[in-house]
Backbone as XML, in Angstrom:
<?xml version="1.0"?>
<chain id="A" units="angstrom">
  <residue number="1" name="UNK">
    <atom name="N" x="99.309" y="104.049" z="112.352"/>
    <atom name="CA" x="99.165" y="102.618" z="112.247"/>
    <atom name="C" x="97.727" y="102.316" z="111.841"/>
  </residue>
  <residue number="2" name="UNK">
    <atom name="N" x="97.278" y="101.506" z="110.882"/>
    <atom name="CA" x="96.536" y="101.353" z="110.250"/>
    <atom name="C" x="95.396" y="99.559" z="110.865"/>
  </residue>
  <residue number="3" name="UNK">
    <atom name="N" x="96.609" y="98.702" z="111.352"/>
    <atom name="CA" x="96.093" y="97.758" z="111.157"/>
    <atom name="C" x="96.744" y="96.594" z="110.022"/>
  </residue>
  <residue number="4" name="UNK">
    <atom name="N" x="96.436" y="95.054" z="110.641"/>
    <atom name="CA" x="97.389" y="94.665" z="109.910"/>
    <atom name="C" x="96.433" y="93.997" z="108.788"/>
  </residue>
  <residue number="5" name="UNK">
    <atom name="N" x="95.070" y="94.433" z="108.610"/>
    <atom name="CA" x="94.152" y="93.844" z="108.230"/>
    <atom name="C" x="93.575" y="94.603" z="106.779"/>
  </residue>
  <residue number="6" name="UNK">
    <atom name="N" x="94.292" y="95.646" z="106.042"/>
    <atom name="CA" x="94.567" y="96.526" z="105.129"/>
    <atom name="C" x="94.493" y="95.524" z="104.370"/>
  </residue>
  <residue number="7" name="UNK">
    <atom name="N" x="93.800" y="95.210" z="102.691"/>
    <atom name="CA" x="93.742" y="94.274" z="102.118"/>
    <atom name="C" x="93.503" y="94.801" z="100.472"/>
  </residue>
  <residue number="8" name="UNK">
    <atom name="N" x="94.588" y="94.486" z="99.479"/>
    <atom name="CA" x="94.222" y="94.731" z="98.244"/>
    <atom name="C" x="94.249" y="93.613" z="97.515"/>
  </residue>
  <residue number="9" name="UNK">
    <atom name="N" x="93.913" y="93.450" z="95.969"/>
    <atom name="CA" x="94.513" y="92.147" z="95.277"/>
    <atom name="C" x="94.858" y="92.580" z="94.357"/>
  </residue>
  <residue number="10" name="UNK">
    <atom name="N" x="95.679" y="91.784" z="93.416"/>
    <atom name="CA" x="96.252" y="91.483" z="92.222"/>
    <atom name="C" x="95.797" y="90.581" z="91.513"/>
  </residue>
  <residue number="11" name="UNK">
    <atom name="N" x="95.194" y="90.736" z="90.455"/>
    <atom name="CA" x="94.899" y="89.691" z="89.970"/>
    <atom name="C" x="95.551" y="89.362" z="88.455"/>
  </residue>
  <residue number="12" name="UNK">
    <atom name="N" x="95.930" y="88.072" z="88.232"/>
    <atom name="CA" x="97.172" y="87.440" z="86.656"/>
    <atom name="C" x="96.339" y="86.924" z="85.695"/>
  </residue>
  <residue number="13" name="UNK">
    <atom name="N" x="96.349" y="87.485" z="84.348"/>
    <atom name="CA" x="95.945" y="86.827" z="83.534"/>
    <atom name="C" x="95.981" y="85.238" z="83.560"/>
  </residue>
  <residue number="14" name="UNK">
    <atom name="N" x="94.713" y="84.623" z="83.075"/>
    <atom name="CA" x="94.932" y="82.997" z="82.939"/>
    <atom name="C" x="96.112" y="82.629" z="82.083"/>
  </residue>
  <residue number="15" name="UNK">
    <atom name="N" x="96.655" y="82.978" z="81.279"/>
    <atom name="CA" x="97.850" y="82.389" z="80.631"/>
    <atom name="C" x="99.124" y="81.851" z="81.901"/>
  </residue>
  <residue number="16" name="UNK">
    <atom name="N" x="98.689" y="82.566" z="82.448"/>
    <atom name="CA" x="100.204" y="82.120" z="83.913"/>
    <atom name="C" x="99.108" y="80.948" z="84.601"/>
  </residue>
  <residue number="17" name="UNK">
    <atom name="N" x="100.193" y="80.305" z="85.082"/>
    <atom name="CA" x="99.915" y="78.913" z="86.026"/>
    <atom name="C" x="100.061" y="79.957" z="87.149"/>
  </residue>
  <residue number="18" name="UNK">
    <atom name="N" x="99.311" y="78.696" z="88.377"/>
    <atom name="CA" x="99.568" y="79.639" z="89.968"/>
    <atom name="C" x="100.800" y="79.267" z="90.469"/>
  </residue>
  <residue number="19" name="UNK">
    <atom name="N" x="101.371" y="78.015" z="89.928"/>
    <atom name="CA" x="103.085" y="77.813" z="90.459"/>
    <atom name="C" x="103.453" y="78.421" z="89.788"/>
  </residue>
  <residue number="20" name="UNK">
    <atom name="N" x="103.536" y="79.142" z="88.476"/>
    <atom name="CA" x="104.175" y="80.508" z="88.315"/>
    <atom name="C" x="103.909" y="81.807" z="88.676"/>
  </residue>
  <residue number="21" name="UNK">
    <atom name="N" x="103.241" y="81.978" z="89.307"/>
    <atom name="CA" x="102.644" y="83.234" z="89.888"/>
    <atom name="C" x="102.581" y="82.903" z="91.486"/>
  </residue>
  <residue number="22" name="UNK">
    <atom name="N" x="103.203" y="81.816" z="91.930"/>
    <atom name="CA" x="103.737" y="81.784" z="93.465"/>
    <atom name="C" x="105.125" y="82.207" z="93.495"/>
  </residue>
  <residue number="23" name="UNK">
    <atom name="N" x="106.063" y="81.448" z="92.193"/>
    <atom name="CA" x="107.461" y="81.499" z="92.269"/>
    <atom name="C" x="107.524" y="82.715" z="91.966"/>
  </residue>
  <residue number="24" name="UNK">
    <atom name="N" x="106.670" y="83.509" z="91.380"/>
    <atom name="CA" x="107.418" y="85.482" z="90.939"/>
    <atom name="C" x="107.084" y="85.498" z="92.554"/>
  </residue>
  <residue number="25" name="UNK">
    <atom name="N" x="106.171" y="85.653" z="93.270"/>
    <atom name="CA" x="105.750" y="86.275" z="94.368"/>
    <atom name="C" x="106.722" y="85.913" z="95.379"/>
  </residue>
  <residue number="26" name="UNK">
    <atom name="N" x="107.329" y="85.115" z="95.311"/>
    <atom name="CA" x="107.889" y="84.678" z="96.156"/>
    <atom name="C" x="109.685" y="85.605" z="95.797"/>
  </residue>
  <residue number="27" name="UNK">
    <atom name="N" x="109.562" y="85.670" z="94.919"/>
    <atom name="CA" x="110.978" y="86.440" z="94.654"/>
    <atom name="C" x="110.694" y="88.166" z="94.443"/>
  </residue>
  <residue number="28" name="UNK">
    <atom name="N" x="109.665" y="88.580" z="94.351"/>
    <atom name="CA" x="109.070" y="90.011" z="94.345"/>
    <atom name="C" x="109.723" y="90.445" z="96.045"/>
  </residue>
  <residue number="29" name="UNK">
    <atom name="N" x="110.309" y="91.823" z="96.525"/>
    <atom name="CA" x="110.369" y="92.498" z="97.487"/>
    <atom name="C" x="108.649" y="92.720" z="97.315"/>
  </residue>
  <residue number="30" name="UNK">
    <atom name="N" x="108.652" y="92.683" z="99.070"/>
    <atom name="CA" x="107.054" y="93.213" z="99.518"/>
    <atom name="C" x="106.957" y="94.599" z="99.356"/>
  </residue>
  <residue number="31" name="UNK">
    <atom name="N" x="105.780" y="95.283" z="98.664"/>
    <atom name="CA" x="105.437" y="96.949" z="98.750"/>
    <atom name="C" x="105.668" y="97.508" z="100.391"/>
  </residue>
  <residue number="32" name="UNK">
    <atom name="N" x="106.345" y="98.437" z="100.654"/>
    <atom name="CA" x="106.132" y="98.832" z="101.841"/>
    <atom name="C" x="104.795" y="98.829" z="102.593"/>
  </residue>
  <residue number="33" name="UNK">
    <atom name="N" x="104.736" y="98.454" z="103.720"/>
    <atom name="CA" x="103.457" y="98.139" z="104.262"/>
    <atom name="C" x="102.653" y="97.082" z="103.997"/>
  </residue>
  <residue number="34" name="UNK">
    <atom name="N" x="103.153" y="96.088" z="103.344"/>
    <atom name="CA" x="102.650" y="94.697" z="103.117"/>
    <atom name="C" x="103.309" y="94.123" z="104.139"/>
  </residue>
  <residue number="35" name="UNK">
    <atom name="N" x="103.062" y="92.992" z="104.763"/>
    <atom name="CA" x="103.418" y="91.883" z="105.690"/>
    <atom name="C" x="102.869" y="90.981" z="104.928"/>
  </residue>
  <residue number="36" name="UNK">
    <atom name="N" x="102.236" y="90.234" z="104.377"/>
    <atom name="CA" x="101.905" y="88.912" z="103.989"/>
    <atom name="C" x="101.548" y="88.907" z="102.395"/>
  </residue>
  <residue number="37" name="UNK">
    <atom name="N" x="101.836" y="88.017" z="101.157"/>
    <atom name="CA" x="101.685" y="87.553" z="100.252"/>
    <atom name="C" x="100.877" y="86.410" z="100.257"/>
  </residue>
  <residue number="38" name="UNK">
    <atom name="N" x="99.841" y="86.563" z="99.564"/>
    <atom name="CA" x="99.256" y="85.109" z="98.736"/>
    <atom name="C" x="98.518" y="85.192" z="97.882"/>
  </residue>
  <residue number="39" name="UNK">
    <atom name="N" x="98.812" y="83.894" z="97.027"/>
    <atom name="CA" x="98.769" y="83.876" z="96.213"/>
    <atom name="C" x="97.599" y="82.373" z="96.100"/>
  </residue>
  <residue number="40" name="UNK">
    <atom name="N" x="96.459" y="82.840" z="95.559"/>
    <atom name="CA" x="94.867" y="81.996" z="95.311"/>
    <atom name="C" x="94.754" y="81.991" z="94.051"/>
  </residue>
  <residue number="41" name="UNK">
    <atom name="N" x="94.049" y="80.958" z="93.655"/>
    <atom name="CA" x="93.040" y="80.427" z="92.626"/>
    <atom name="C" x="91.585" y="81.306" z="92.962"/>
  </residue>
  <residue number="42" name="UNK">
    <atom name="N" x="91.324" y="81.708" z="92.016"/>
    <atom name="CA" x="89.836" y="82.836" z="91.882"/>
    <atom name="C" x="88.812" y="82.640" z="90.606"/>
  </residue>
  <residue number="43" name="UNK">
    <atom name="N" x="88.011" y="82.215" z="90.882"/>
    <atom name="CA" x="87.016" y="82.501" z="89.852"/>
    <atom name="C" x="87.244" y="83.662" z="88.471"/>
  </residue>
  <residue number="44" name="UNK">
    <atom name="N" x="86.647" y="82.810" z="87.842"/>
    <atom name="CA" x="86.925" y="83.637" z="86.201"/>
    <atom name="C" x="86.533" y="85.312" z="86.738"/>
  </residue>
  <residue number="45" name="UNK">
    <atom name="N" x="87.674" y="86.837" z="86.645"/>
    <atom name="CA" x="87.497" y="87.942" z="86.809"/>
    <atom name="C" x="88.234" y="88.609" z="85.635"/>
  </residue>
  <residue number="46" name="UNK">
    <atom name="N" x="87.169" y="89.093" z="84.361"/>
    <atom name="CA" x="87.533" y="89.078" z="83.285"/>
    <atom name="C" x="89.178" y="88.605" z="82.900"/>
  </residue>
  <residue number="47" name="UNK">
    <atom name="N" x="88.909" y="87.709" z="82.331"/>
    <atom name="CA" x="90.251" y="86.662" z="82.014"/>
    <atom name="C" x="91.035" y="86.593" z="82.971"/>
  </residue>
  <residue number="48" name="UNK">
    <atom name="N" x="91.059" y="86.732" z="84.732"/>
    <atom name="CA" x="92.138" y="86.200" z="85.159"/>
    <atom name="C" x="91.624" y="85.413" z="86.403"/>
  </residue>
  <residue number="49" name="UNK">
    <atom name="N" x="92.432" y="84.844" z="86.402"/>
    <atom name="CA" x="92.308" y="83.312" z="87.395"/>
    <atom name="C" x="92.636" y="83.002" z="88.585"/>
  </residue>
  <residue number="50" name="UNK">
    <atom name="N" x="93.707" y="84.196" z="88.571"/>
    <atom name="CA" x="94.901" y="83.669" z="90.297"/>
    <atom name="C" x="94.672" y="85.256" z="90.434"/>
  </residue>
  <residue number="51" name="UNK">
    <atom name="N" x="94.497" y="85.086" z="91.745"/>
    <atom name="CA" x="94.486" y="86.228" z="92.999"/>
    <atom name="C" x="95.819" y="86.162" z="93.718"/>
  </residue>
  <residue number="52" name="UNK">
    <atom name="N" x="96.142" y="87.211" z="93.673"/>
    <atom name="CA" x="97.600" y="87.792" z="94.963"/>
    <atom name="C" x="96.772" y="88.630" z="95.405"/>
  </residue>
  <residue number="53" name="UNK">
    <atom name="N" x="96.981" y="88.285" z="96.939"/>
    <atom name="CA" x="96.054" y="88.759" z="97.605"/>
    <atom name="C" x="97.112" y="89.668" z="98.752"/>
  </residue>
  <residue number="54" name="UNK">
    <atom name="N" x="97.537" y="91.191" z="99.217"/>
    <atom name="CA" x="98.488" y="91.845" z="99.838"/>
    <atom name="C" x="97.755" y="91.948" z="101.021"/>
  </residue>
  <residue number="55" name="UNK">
    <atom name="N" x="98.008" y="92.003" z="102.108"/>
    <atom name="CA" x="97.146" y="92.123" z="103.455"/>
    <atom name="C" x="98.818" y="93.179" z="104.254"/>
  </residue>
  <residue number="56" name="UNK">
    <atom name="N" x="98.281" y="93.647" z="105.279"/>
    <atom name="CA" x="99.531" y="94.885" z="106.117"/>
    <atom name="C" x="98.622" y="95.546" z="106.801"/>
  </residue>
  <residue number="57" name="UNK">
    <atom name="N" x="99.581" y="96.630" z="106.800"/>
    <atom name="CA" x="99.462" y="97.842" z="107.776"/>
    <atom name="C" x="99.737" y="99.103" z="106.909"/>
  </residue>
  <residue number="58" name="UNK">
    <atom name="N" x="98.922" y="99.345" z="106.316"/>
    <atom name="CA" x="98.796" y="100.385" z="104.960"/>
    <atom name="C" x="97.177" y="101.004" z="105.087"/>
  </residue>
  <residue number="59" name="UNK">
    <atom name="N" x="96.895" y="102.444" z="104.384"/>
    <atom name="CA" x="95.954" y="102.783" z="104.651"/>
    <atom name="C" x="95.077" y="102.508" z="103.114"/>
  </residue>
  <residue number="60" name="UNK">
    <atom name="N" x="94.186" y="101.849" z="103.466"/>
    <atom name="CA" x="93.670" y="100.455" z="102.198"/>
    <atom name="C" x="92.857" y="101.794" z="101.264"/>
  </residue>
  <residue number="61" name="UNK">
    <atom name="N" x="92.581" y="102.852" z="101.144"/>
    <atom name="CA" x="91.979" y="103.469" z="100.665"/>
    <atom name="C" x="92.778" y="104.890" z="100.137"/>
  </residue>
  <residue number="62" name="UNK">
    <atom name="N" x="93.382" y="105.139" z="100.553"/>
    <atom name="CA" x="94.952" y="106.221" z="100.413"/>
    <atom name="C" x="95.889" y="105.584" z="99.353"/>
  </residue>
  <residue number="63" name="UNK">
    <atom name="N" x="96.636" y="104.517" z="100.281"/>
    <atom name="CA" x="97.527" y="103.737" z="99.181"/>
    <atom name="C" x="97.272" y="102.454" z="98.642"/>
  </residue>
  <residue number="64" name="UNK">
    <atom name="N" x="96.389" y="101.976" z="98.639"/>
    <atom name="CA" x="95.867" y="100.312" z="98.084"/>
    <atom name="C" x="95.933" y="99.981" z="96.941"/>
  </residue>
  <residue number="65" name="UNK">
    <atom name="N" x="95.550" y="101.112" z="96.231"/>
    <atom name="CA" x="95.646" y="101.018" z="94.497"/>
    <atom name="C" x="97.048" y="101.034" z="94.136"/>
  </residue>
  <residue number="66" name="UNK">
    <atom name="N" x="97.675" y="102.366" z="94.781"/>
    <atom name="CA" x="99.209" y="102.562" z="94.157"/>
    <atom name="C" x="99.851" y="101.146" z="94.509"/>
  </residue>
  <residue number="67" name="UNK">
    <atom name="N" x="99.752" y="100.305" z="95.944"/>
    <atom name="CA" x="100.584" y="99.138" z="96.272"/>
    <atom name="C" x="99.677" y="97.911" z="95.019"/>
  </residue>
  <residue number="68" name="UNK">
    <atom name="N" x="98.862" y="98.325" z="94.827"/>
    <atom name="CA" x="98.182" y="96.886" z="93.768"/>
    <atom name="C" x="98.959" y="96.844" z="92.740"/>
  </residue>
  <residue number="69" name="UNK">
    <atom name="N" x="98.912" y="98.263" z="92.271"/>
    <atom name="CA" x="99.182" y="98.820" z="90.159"/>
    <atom name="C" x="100.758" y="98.328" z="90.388"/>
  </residue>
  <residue number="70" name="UNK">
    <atom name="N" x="101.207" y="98.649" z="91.625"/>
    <atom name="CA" x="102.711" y="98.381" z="91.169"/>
    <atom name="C" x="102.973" y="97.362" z="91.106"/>
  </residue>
  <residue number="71" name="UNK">
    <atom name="N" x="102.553" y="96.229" z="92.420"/>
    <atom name="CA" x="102.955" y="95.308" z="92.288"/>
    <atom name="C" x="102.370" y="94.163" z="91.622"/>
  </residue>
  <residue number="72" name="UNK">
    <atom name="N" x="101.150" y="94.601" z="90.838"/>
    <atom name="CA" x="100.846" y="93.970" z="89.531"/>
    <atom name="C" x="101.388" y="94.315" z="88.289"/>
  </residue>
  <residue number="73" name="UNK">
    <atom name="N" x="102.655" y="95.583" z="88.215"/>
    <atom name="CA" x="103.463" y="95.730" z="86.931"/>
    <atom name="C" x="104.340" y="95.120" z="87.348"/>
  </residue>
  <residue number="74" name="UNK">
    <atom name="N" x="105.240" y="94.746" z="88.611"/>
    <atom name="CA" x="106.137" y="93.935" z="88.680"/>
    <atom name="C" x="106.337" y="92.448" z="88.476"/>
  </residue>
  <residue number="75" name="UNK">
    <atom name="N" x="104.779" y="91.987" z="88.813"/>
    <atom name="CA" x="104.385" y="90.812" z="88.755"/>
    <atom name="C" x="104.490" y="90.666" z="86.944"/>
  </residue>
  <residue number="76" name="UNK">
    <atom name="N" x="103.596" y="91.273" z="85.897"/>
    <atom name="CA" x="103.643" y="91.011" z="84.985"/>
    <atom name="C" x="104.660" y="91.163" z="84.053"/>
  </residue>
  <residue number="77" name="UNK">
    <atom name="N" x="105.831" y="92.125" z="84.181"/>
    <atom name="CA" x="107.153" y="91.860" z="84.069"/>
    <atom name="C" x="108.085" y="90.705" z="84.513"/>
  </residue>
  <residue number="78" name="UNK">
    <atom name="N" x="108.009" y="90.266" z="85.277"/>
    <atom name="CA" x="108.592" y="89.201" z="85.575"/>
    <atom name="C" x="107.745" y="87.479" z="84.738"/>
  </residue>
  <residue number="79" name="UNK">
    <atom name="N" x="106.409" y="87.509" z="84.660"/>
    <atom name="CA" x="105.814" y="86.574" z="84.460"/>
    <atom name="C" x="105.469" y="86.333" z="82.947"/>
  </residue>
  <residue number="80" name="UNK">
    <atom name="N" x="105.796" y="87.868" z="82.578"/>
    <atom name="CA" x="105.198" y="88.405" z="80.727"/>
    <atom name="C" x="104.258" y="88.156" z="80.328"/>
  </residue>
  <residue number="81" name="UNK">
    <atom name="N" x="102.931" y="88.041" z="81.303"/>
    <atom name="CA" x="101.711" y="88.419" z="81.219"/>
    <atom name="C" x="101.021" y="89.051" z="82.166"/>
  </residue>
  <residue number="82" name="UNK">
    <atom name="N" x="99.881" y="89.725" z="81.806"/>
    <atom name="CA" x="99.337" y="91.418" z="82.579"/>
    <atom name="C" x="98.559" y="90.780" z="83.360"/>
  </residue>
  <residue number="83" name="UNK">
    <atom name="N" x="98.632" y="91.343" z="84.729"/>
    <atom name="CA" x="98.232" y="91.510" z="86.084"/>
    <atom name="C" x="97.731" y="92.764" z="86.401"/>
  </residue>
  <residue number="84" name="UNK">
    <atom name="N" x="96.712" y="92.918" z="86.821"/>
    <atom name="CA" x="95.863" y="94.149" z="87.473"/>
    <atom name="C" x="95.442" y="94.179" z="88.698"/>
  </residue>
  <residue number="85" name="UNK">
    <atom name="N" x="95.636" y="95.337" z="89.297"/>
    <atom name="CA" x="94.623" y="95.875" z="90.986"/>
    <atom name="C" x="93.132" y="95.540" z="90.558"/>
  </residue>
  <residue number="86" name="UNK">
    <atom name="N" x="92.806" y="94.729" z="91.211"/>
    <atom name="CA" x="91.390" y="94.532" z="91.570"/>
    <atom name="C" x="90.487" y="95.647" z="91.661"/>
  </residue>
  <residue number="87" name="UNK">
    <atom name="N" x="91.154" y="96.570" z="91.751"/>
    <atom name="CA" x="90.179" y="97.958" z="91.830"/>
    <atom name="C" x="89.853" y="98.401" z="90.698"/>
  </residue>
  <residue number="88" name="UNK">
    <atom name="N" x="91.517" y="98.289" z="89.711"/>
    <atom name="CA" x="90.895" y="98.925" z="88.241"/>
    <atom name="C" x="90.130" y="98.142" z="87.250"/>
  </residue>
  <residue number="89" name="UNK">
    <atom name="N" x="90.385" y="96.555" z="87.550"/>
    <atom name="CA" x="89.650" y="95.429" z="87.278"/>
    <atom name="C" x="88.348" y="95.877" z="87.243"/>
  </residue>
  <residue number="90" name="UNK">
    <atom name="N" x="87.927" y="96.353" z="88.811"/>
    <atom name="CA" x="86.409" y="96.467" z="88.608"/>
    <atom name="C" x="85.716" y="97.571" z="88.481"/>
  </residue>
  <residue number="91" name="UNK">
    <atom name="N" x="86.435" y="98.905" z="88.147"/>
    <atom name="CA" x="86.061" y="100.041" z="87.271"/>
    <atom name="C" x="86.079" y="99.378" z="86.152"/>
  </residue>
  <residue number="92" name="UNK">
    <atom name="N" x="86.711" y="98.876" z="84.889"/>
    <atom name="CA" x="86.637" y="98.600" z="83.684"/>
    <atom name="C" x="85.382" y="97.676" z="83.385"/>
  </residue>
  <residue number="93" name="UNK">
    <atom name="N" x="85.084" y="96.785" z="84.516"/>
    <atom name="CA" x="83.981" y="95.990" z="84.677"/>
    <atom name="C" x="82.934" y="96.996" z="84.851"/>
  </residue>
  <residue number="94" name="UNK">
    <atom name="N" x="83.140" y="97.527" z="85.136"/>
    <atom name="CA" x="81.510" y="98.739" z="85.924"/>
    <atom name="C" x="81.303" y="99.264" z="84.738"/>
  </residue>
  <residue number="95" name="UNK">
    <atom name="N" x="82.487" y="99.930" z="83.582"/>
    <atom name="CA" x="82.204" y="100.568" z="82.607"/>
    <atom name="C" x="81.458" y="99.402" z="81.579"/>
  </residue>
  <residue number="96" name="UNK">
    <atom name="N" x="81.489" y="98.709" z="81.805"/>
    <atom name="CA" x="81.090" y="97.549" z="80.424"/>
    <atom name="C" x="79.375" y="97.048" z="81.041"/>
  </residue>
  <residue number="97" name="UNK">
    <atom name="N" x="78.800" y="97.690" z="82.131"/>
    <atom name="CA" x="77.667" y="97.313" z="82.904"/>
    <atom name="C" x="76.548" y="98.078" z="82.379"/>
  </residue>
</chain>
């Protein structure tokens, strides 16, 4: 048991509205080890706007990325624009530094 305080994000290209990127989330199954969905407005993070933010009982450094990547390909399948883990977000950012 990890804690229910395990925390990754997702973050949606600006082309999606956040009432469209509540209504996918809201119809998305949770990644195992998620308990809570939300879904924020975020400051410009290279082109994207809305934060899904996963919080649980997952080990945030083991599996955080794999629960982000996926459920930012599910997200952007459903929405038909690209969503990324905040993690690889900010490797690609680090590389451009």
């Amino acid at each position: 048991m990890f804690g229910v305080r395990s925390f990754v994000s997702v973050y949606v290209d600006w082309a999606a509205t956040i009432e469209q990127v509540r209504a996918a989330a809201a119809e998305l199954p949770k990644p195992s080890g998620v308990l809570g969905v939300e879904v924020v407005a975020a400051g410009d993070t290279l082109g994207c706007r809305i934060a899904v933010d996963l919080t649980g009982d997952f080990d945030e450094q083991r599996d955080g990325p794999r629960i982000a990547r996926g459920y930012a390909a599910q997200l952007a399948e459903v929405l038909g624009v690209p969503a990324f883990a905040l993690h690889d977000l900010i490797l690609v950012g680090r590389s451009d530094w």
